[in-house]
N, C-alpha and C positions, 0 to 999 in steps of 0.2 A: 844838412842843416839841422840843429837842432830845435826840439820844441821847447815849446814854451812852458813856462810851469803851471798855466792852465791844461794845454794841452797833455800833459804828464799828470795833473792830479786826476780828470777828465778818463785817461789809458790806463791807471792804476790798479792793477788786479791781485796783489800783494806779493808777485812773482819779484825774484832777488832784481830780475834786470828793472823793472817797473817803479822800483824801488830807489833804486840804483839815480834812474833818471829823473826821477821826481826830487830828489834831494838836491843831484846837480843842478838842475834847471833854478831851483828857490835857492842858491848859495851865487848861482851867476846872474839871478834876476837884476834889470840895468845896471850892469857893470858892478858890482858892488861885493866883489865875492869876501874878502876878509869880513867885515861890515856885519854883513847876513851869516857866515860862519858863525860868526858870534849871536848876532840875535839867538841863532836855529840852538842854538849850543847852550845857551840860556834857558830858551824855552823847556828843553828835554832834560834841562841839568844834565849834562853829558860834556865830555870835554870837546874842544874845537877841533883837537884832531878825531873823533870819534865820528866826529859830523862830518869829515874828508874822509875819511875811511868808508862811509856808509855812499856818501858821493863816486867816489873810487867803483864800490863794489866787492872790497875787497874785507868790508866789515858790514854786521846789518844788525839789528835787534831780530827780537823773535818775533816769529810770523805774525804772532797775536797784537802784538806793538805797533808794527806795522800799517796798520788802520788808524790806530790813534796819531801818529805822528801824517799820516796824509791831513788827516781833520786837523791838526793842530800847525800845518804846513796854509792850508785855506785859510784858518784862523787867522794867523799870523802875517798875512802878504795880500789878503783879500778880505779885510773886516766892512762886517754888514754894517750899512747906517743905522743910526738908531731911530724909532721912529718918533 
């Protein structure tokens, strides 16, 4: 079974597979994967296939990137209320 894209940002230690699963998990969060492809592709200005490729595993940014897009993965799929 798969986790969840809590559970994936939550396990994210910047390792490729960690990585890997934390993008798939927020591209298939309910059902919605073309949808969120896009949002995710938006956000990072990156193209939509770049954002399957990094899902895949088969493409990634650099290590250092990698923390900013987990942050910007919470941002985007888990926004704080305001107070």
């Amino acid at each position: 079974m798969s986790k969840t894209l809590r559970e994936c940002l939550n396990d994210f230690n910047g390792s490729d597979e960690s990585f890997s699963a934390m993008v798939k998990a927020a591209i298939e969060l309910n059902g919605q994967t073309s949808d969120n492809t896009r949002i995710v592709a938006n956000e990072f200005e990156v193209a939509e296939s770049t954002v399957t490729r990094w899902a895949n595993g088969t493409a990634r940014p650099h290590p250092r990137l990698r923390g900013v897009v987990a942050k910007g993965l919470e941002r985007l799929f888990f926004p704080r209320a305001s107070p």
